[in-house]
LUMNUKE-876671 format. One record per residue: residue in three letters; z, x, y of N, C-alpha, C, CB in turn. Coordinates in pm, whole numbers, plus 32768, in hexadecimal, padded with zeros to 4 digits. Glycine has a CB too. Layout:
% residues N
AlaZXYZXYZXYZXY;...
This chain:
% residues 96
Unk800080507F8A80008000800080008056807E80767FA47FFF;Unk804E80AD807C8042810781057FAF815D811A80C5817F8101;Unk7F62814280C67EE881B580E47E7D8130814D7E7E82088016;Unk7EAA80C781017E588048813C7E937FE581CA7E527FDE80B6;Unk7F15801F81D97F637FFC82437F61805A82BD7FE47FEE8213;Unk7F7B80C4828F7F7A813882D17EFF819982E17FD68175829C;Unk7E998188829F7E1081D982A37DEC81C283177D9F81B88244;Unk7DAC815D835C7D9A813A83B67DA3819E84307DD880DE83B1;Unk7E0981A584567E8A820384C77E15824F84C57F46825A848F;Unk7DCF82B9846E7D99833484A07CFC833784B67DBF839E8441;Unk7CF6829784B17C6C828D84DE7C68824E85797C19822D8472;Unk7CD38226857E7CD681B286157CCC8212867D7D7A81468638;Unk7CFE82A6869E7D0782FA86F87C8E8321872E7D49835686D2;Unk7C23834386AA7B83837286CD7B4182F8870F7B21839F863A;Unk7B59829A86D17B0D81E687037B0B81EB87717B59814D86E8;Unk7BA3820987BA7BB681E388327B94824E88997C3681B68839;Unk7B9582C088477B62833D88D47AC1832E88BD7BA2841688B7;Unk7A778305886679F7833188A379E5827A8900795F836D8807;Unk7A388244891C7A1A81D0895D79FC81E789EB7A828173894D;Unk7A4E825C8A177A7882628A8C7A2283118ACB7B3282518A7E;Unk79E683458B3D79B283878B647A2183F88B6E796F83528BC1;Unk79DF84798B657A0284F68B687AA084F38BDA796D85548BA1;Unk7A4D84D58C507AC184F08CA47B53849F8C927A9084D98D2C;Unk7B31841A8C507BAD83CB8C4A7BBC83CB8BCC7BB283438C85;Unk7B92841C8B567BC284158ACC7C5484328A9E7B75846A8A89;Unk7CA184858B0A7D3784628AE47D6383FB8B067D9284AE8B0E;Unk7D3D838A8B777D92833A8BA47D4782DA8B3E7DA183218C48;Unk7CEC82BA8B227CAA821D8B007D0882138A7A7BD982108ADB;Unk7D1E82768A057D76822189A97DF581FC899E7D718243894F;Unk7E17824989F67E9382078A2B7ED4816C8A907EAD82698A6A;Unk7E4C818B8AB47E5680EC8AEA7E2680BF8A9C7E1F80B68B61;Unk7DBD80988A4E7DB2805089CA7E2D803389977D6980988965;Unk7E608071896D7F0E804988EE7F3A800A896A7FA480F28899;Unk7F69803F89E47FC77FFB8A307FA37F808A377FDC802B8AA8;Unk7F167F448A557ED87EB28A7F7EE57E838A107E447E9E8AB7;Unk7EC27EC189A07EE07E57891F7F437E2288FD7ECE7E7C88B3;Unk7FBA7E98893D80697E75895980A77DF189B080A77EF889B5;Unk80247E2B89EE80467DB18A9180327D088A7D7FB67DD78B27;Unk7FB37D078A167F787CAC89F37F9F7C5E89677F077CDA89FD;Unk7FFA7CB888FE804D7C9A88A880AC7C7088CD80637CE08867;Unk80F77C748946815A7C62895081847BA4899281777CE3899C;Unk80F87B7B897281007AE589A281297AB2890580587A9989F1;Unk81107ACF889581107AAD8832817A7A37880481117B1687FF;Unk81E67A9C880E82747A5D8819828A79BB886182C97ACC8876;Unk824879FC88EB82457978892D8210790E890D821D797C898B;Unk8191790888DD811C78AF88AC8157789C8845808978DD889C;Unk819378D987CB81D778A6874B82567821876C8225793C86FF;Unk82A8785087C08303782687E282FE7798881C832C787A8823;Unk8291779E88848295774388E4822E76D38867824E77848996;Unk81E876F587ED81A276A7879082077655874C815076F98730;Unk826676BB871382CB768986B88330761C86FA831A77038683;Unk835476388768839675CA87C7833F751E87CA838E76198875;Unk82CF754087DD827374F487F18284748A876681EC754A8807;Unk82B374C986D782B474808675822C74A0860E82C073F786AE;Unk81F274FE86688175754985EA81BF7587859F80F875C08618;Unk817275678505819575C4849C81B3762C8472816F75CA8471;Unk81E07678845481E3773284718160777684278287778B841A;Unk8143773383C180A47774837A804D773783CE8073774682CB;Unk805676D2843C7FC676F5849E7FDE770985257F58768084A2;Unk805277578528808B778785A58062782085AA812F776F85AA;Unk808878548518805078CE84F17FBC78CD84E6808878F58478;Unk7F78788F84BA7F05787184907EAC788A85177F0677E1844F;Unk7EBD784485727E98784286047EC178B286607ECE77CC863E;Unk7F1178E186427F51795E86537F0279EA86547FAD796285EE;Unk7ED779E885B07E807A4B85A57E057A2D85AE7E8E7A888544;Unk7DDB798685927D1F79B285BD7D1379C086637C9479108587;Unk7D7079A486DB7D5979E4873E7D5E7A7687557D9679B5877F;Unk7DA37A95871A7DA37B1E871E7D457B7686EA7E007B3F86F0;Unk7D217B42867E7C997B8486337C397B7286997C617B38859E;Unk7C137B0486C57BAA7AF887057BA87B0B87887B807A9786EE;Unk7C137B2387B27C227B8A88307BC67C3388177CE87BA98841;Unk7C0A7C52878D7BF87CE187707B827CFC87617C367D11870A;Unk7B247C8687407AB47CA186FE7A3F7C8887657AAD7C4C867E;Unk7A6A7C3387C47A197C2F887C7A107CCC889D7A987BD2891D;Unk7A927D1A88A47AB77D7689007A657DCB88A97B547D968924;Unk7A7E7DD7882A7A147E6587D7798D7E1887F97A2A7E8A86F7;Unk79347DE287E078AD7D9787EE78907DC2888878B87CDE87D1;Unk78EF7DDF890D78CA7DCE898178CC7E5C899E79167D7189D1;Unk78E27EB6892A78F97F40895678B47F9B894479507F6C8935;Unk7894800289A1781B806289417815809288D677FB80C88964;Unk77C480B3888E779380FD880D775B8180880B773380B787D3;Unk77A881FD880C77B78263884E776B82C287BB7866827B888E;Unk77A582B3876977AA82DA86DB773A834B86E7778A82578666;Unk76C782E286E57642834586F3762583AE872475F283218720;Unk7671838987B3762683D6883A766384968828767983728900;Unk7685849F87F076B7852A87FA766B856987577785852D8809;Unk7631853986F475CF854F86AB7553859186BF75BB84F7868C;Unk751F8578876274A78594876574BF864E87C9744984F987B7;Unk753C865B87DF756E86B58833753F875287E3761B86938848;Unk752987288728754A87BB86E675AC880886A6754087FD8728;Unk75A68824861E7634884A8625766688A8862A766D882F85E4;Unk7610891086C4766E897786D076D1892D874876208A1586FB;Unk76F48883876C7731886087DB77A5882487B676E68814882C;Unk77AA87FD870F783F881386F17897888E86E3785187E08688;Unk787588E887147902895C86F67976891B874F78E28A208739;Unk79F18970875C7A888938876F7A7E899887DD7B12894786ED;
């Protein structure tokens, strides 16, 4: 379970730096996690304020996560696709 829980982690860091341009590649993934922080953090509320309401908890949750998914899946779809672009550079332009 942890390779499939936790694998992830060491791919999310590269995702998010080639998202973002040279000059702001330290700051952009960091604001990434933080906004996702910022934006997770309604969760609670929206659960809460459902369950009060007298919604069910399996479609409190339910609603829960397909907003969220489909938040996640706007924001990747709206983002560049970088992958390529440093392919055509050569590879004497990966050295360290």
């Amino acid at each position: 379970m942890g390779l499939f829980a936790l694998g992830m982690w060491g791919v999310v860091p590269r995702y998010l730096a080639e998202r973002f341009p040279e000059q702001v590649r330290a700051i952009g993934p960091g604001f990434a996690y933080h906004g996702g922080a910022l934006l997770a953090s309604a969760s609670p509320l929206a659960i809460g304020t459902m369950l009060d309401r007298g919604i069910a908890l399996r479609f409190t949750l339910g609603a829960t996560i397909l907003v969220a998914s489909l938040i996640v899946v706007v924001i990747v779809c709206c983002g560049p696709e970088a992958w390529n672009s440093r392919s055509e550079q050569g590879p004497a332009d990966y050295r360290l």
